[in-house]
N, C-alpha and C positions, 0 to 999 in steps of 0.2 A: 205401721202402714207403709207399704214402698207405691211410689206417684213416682212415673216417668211424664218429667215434662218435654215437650218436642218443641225445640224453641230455638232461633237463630244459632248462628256459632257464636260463641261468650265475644272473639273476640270485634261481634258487630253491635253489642248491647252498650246501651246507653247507661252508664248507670245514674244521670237521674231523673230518667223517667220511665224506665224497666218495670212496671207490674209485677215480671216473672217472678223476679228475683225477691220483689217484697214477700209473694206467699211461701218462696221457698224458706226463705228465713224465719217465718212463722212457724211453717211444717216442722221444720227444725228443732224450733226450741219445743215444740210438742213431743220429740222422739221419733219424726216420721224418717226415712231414710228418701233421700231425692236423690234421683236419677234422671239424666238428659241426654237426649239424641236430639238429632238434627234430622230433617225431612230425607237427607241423603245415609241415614242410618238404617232405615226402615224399610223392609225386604218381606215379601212373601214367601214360604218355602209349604211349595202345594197351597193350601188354605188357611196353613197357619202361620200369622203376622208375627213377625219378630224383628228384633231392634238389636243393632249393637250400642250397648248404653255403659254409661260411666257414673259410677256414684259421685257426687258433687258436696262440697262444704264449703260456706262462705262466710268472708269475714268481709265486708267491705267499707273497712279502715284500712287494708294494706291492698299493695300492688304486686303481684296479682291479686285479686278479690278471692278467689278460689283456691279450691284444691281439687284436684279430680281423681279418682281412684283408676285402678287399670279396668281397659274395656272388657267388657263380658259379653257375652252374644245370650240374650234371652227370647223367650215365649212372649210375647203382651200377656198372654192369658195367665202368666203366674204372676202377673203385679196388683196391684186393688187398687188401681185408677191410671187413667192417660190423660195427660193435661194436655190439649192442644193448643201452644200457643206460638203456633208461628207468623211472623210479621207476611205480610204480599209482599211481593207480586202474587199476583195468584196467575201463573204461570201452571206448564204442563207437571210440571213436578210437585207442585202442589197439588195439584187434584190429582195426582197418582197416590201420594201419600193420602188424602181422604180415602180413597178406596181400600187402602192397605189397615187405616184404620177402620174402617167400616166392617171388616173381617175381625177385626179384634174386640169390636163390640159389643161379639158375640156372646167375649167371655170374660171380659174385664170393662167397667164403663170408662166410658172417655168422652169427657169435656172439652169444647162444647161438642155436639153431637157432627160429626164428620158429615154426614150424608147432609146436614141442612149446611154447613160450610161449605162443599160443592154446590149447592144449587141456587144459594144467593149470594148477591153483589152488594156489598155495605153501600156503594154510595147509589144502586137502582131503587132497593130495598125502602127507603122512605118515597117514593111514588106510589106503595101499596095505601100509603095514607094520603090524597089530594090535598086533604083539608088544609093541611098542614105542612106543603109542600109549595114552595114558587116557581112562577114559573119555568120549562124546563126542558131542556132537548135533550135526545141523546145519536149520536150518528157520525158517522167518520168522513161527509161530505162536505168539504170546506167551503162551498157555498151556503149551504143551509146554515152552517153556525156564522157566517157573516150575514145571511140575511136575519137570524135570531138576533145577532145581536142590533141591526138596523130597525128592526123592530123593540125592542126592548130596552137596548142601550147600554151602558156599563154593564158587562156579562163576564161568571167567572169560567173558565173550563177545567175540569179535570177529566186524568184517567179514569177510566174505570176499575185496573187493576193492581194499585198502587195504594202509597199511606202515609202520614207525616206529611205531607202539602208536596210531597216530590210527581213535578211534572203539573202542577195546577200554575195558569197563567192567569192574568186578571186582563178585561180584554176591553180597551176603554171604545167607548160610545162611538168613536169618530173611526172604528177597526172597520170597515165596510166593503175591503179587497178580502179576497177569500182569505181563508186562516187556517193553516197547514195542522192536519190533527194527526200525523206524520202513519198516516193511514190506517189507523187504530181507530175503533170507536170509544168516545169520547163524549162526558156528561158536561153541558154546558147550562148553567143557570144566571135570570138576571140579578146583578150585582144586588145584596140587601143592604144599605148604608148603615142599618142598626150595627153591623159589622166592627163599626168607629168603637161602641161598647161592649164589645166582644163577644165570643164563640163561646158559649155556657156546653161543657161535657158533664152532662149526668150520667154516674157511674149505676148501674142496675145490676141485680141480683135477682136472679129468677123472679124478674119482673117487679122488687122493689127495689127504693133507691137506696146506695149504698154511703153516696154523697156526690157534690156538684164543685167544680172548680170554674171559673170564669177565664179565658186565653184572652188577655186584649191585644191586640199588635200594633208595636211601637211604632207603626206608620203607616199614614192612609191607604200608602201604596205594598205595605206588607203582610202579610196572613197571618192569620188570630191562632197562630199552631206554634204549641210549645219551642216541637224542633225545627220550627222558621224564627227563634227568635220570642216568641210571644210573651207579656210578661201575664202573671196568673195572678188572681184577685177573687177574694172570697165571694159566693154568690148566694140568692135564693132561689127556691122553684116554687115558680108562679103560677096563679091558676091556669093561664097557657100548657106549661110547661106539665100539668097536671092531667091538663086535657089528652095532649101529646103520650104522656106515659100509660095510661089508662086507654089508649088505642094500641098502644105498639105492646105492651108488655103480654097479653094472650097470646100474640102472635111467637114472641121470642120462646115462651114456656112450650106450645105446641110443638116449636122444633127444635127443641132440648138448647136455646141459646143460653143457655144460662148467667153467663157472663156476657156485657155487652155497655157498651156505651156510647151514649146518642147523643148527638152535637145539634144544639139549639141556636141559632143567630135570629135576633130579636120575638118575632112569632111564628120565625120557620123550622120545621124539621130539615136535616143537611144533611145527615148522614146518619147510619143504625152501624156500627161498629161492634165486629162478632170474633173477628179471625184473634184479635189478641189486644183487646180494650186495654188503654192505658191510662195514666193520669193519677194512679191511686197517691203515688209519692204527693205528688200536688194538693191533690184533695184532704189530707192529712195535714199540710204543710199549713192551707188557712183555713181549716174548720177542726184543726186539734186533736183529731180522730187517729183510728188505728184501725182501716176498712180492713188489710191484711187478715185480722183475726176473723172478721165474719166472713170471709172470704174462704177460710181454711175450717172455718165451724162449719161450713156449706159444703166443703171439700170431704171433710170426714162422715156427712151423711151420704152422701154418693157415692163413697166407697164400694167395694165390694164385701171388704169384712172389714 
């Protein structure tokens, strides 16, 4: 089986909290041959999607972790799957490359499904559930998020188009002059204190769980996010948290999300994480597991051949 995954350039990748690289390694000792581009690789020519891609091998006990073969300029349509996994911004060149993949669709599958990557926002995307949402603004008017926060009080904001906690401020109680959302629109929620016991990421697999790691952050005033720092601690899924997946998971399968991981703080939904769910290292790391493989057993029924 040959699987192009579209995923950062190597030399932006984290390696210890990379996902990518866990399934490619799996792929691997299966006999699959892996291939990667980058969003700036991926070119239409008339209607048909194609990639300048480089066969990839890793070792990651040595520096470089890799090897990469010489580039080749191919079809999408002559691979047996397109892994989509690239990190936000979700910028204009990301949603050009959904569209480039949306064409290659046609003739090769690609995860997760391009068209519902363009049309949803991981962190608007859990407002489709209230229940299990707190309360929540979103708007690029610097009045209105200080008057949210004078009404509600310790409130966090983030981007919208962003990941890994880049550009989220925590915005304490007494913030009540307007608050610069540097003209961007911007999701602002009141502060959850369960926070103190951390950011539960359940890891989902066309809509079952694949496992849970718990982020706690090493200071009241720092965020529950691995790459801010956070430290990780085994967890369970609680009937909340049951409730939670059992609303959201029809929804992810309806639009081919197939991979996705949803961030839990105390009994709130926070976020639905589609573009390139991560944590598996982690979740391995305290539950002993080895999600990679079911990951890549999922991967080979979605193939094309």
């Amino acid at each position: 089986m040959r699987i192009l995954y579209v995923i950062d350039p190597l030399a932006n990748l984290n390696l210890e909290t990379e996902t990518s690289l866990l399934i490619m390694e799996e792929a691997a000792r299966r006999g699959h041959e892996n291939l990667i581009s980058t969003i700036d690789d991926l070119y239409l020519s008339d209607t048909q999607a194609r990639a300048g891609a480089r066969t990839i091998t890793l070792d990651l006990t040595q520096q470089p972790f890799y090897r990469l073969g010489n580039q080749s300029d191919l079809a999408l349509g002559e691979l047996d799957l397109v892994v989509m996994r690239k990190d936000p911004p979700i910028d204009a060149a990301y949603l050009a490359a959904t569209f480039i993949l949306e064409c290659a669709a046609a003739r090769v599958p690609v995860i997760n499904d391009p068209v519902s990557l363009r049309t949803v926002n991981e962190k608007l995307l859990p407002l489709a559930f209230p229940a299990f949402t707190p309360p929540t603004l979103v708007t690029n008017n610097p009045q209105r998020v200080a008057d949210f926060v004078a009404h509600h009080g310790r409130s966090i904001l983030k981007p919208l188009d962003d990941c890994s906690g880049r550009g989220i401020r925590i915005l304490p109680a007494g913030a009540l002059s307007p608050i610069d959302t540097g003209g961007r629109f911007v999701l602002v929620q009141q502060f959850i204190d369960a926070v103190s016991e951390g950011d539960k990421r359940i890891f989902l697999l066309a809509g079952d769980v694949l496992g849970a790691v718990n982020r706690i952050p090493r200071h009241p005033d720092q965020l529950a996010n691995i790459h801010q720092g956070a430290r990780v601690a085994p967890t369970t899924i609680t009937a909340r948290d049951h409730e939670i997946i059992a609303a959201v998971a029809p929804m992810l399968i309806a639009r081919g999300l197939w991979m996705a991981g949803i961030d839990v703080i105390g009994s709130y939904l926070t976020e639905i994480n589609v573009t390139s769910p991560s944590a598996a290292r982690q979740i391995n790391a305290v539950s002993g597991t080895h999600i990679e493989k079911e990951l890549v057993d999922f991967l080979e029924t979605k193939a094309r051949r």
